[in-house]
KOLGU-4560 file (N, C-alpha, C; in nm, 3 decimals, padded with zeros to 5 digits):
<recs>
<n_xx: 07.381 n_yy: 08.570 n_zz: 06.251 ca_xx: 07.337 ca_yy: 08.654 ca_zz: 06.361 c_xx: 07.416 c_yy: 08.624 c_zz: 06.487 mol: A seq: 1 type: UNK>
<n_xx: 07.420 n_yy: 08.515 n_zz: 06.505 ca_xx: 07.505 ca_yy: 08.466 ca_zz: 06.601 c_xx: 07.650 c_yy: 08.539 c_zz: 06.609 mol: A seq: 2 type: UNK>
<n_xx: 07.706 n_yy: 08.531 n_zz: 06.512 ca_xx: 07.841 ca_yy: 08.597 ca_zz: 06.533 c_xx: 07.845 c_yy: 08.746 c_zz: 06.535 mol: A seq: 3 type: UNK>
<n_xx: 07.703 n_yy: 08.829 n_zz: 06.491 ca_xx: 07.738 ca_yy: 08.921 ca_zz: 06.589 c_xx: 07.707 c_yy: 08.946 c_zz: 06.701 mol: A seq: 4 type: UNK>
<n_xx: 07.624 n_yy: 08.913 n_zz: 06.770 ca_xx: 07.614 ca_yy: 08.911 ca_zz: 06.884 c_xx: 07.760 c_yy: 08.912 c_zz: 06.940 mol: A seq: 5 type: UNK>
<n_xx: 07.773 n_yy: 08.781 n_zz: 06.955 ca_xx: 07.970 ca_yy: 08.702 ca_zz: 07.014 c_xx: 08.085 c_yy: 08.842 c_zz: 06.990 mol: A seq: 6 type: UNK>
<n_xx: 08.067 n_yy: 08.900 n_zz: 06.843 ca_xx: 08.126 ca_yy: 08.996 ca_zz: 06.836 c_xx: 08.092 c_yy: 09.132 c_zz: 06.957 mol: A seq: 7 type: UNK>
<n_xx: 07.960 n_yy: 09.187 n_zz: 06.951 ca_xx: 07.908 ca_yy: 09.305 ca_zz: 07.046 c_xx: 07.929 c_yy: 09.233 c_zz: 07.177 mol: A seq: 8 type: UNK>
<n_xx: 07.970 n_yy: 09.103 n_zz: 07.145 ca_xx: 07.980 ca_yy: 09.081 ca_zz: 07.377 c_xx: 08.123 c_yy: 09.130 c_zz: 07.355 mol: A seq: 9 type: UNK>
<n_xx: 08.224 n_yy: 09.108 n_zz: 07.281 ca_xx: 08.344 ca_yy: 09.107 ca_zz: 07.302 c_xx: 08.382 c_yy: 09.238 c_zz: 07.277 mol: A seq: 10 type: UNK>
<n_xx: 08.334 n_yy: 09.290 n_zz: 07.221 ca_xx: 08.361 ca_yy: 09.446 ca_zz: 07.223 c_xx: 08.317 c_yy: 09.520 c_zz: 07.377 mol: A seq: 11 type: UNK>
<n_xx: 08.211 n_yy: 09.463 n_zz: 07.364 ca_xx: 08.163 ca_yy: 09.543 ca_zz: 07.505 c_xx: 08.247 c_yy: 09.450 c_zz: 07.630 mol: A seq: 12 type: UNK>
<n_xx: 08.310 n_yy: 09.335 n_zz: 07.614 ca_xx: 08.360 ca_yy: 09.369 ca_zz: 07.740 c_xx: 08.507 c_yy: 09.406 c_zz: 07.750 mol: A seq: 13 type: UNK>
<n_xx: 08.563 n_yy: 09.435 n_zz: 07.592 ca_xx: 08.747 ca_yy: 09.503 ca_zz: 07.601 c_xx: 08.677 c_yy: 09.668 c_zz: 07.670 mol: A seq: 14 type: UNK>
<n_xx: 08.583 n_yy: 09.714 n_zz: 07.585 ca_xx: 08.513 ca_yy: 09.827 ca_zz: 07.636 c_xx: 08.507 c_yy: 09.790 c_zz: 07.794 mol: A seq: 15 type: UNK>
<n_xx: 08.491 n_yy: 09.748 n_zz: 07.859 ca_xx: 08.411 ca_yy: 09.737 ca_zz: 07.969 c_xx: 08.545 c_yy: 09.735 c_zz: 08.096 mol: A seq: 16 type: UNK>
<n_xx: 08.638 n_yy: 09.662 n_zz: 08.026 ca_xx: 08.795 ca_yy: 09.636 ca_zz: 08.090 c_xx: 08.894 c_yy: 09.755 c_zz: 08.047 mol: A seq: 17 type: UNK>
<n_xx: 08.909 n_yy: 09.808 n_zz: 07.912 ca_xx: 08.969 ca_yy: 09.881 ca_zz: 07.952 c_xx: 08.954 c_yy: 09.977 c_zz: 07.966 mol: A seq: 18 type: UNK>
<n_xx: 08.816 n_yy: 10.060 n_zz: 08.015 ca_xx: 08.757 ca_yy: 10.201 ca_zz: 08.099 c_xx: 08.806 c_yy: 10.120 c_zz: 08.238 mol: A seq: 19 type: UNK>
<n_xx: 08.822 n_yy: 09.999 n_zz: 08.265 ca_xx: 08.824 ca_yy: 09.987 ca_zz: 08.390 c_xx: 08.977 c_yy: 10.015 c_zz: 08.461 mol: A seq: 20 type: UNK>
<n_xx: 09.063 n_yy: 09.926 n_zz: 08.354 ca_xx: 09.209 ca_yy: 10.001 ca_zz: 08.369 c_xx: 09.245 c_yy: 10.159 c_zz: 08.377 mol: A seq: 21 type: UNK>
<n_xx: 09.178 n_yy: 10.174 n_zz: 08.293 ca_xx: 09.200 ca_yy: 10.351 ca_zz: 08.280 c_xx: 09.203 c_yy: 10.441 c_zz: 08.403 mol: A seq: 22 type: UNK>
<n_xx: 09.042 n_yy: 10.392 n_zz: 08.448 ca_xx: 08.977 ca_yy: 10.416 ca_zz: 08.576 c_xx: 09.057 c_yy: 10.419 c_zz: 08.710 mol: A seq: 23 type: UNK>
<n_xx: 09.107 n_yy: 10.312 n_zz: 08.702 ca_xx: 09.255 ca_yy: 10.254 ca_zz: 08.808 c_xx: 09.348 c_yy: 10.311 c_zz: 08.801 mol: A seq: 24 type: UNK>
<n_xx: 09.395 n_yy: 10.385 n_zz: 08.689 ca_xx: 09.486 ca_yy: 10.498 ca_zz: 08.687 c_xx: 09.483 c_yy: 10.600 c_zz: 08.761 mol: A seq: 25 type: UNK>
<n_xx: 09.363 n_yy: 10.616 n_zz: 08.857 ca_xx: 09.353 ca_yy: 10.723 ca_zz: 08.897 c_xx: 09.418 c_yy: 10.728 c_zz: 09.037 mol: A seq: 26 type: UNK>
<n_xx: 09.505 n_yy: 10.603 n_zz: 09.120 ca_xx: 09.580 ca_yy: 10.563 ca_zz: 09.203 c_xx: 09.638 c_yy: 10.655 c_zz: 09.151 mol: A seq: 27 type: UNK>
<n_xx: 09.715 n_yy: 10.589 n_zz: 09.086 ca_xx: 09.885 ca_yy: 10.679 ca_zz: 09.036 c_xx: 09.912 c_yy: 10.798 c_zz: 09.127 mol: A seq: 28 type: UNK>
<n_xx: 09.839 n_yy: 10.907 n_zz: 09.061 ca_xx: 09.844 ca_yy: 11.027 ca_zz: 09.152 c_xx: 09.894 c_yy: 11.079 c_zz: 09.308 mol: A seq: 29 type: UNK>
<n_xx: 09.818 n_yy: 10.962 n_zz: 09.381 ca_xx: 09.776 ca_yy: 10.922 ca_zz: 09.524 c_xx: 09.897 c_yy: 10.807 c_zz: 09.553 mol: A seq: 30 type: UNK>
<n_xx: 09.961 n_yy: 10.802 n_zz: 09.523 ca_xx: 10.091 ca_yy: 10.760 ca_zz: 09.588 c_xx: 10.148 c_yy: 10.603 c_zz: 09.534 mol: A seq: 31 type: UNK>
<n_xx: 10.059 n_yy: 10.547 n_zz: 09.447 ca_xx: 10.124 ca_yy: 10.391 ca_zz: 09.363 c_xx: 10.234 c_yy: 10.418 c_zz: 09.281 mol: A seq: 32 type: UNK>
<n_xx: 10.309 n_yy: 10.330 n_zz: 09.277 ca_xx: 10.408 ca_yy: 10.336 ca_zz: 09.209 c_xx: 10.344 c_yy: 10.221 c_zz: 09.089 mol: A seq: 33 type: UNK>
<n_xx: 10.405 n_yy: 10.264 n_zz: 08.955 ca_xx: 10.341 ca_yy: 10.153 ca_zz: 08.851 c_xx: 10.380 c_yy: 10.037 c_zz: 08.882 mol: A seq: 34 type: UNK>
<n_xx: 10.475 n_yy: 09.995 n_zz: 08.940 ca_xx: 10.438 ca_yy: 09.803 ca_zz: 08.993 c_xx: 10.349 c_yy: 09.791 c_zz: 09.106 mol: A seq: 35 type: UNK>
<n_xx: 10.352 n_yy: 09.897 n_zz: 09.189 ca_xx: 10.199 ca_yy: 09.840 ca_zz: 09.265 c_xx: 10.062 c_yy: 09.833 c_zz: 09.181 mol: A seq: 36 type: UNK>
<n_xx: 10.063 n_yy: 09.950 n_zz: 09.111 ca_xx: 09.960 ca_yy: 09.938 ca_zz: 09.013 c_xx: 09.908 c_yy: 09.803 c_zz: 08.905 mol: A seq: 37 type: UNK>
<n_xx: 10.067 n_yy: 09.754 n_zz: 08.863 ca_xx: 10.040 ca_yy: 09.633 ca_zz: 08.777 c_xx: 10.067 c_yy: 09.552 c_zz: 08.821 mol: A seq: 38 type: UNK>
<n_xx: 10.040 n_yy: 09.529 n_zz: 08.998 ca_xx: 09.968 ca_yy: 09.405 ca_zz: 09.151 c_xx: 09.857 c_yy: 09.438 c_zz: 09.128 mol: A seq: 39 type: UNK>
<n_xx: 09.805 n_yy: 09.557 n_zz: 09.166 ca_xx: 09.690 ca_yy: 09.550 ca_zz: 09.204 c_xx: 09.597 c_yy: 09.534 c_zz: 09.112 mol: A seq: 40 type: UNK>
<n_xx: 09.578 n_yy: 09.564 n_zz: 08.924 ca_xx: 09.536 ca_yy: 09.581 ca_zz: 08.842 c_xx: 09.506 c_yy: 09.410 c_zz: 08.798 mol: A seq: 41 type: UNK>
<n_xx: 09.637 n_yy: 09.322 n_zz: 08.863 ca_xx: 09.628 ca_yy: 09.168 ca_zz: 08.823 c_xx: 09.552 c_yy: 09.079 c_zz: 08.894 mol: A seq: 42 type: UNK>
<n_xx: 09.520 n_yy: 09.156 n_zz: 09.011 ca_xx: 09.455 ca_yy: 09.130 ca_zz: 09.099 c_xx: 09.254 c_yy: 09.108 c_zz: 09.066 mol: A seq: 43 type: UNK>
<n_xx: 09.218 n_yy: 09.182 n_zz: 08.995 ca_xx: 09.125 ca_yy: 09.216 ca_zz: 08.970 c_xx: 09.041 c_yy: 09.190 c_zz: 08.882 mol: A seq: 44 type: UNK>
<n_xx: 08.888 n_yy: 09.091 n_zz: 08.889 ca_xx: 08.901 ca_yy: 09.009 ca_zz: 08.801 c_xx: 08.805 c_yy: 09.114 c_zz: 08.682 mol: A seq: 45 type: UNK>
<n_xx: 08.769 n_yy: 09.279 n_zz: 08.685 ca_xx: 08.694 ca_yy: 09.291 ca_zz: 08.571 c_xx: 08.832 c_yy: 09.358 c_zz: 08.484 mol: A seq: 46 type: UNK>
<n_xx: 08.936 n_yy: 09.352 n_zz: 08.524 ca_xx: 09.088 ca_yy: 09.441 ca_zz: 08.436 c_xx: 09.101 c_yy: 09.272 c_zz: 08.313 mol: A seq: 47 type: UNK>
<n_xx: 09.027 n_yy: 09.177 n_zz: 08.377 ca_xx: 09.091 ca_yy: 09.081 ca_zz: 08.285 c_xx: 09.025 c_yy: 09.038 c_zz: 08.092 mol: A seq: 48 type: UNK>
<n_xx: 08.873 n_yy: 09.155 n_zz: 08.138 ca_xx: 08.774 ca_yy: 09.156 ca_zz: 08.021 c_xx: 08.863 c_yy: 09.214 c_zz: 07.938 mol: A seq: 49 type: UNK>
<n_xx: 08.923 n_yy: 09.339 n_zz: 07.918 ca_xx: 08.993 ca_yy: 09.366 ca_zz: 07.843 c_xx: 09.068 c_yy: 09.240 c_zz: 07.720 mol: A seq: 50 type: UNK>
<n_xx: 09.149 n_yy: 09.182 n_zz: 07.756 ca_xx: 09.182 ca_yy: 09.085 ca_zz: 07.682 c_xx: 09.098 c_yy: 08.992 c_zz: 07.635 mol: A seq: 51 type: UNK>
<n_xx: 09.037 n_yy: 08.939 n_zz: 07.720 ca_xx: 08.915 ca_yy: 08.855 ca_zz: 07.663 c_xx: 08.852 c_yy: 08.902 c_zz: 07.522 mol: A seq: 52 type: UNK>
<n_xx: 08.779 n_yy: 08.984 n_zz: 07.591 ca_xx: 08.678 ca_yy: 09.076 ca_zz: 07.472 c_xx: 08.775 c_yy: 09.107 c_zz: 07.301 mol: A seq: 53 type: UNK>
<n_xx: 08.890 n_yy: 09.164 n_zz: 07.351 ca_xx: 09.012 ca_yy: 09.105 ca_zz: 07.188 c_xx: 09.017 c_yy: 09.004 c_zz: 07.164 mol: A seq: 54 type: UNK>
<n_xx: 09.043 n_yy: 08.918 n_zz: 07.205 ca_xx: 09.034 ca_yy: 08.756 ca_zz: 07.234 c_xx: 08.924 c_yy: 08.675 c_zz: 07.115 mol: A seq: 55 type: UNK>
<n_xx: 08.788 n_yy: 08.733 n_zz: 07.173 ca_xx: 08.658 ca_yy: 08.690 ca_zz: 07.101 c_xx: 08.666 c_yy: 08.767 c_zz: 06.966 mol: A seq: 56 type: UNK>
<n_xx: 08.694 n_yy: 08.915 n_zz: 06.983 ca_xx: 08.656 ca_yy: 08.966 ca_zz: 06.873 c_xx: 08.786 c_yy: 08.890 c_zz: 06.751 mol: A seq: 57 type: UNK>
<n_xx: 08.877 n_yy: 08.888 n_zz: 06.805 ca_xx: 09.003 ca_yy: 08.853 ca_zz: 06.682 c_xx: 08.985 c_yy: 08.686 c_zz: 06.660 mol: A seq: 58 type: UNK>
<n_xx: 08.878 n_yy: 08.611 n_zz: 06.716 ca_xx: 08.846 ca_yy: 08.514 ca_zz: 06.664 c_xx: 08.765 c_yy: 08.477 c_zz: 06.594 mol: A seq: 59 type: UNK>
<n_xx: 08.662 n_yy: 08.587 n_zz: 06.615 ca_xx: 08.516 ca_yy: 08.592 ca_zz: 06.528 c_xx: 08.594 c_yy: 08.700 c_zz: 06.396 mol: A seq: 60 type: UNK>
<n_xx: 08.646 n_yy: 08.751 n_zz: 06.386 ca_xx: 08.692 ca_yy: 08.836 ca_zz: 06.269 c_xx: 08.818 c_yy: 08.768 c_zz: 06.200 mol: A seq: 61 type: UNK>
<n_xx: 08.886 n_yy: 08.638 n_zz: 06.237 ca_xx: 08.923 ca_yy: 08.548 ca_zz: 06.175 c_xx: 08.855 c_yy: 08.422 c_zz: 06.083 mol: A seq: 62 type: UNK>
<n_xx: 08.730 n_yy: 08.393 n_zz: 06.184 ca_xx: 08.674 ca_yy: 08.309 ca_zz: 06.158 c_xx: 08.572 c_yy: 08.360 c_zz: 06.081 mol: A seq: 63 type: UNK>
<n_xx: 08.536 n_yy: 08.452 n_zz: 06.060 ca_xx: 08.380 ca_yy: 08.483 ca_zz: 06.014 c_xx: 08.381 c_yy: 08.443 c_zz: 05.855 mol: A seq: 64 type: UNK>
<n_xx: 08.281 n_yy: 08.401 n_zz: 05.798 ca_xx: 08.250 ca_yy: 08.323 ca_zz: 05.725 c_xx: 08.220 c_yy: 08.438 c_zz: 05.571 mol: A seq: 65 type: UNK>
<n_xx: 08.303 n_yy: 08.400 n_zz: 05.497 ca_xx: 08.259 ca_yy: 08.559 ca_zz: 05.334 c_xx: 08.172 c_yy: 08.501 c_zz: 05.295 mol: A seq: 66 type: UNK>
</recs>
């Protein structure tokens, strides 16, 4: 049970990071150039769930037990 849970956090927070990147795309338009974008995006600490949340899940789906 435990590991899914660990799994649904890590999904929900690549979910959670990268709607948030996406979201941030919406600069572009409005005058960023993509290296200001990938300052300001590094800047930011919910753009960093994204990786995380792969992170957990590709460890719990390595590790998970047959």
């Amino acid at each position: 049970m435990g590991y899914v849970f660990f799994f649904l956090l890590g999904f929900g927070l690549a979910v959670t990071g990268g709607v948030t990147i996406i979201a941030y795309m919406n600069f572009l338009p409005a005058g960023l150039s993509w290296a200001d974008y990938f300052l300001f995006i590094s800047g930011r600490i919910e753009c960093y769930f994204l990786p995380l949340g792969v992170l957990i899940m590709g460890v719990l789906l390595y590790r998970y037990p047959n």
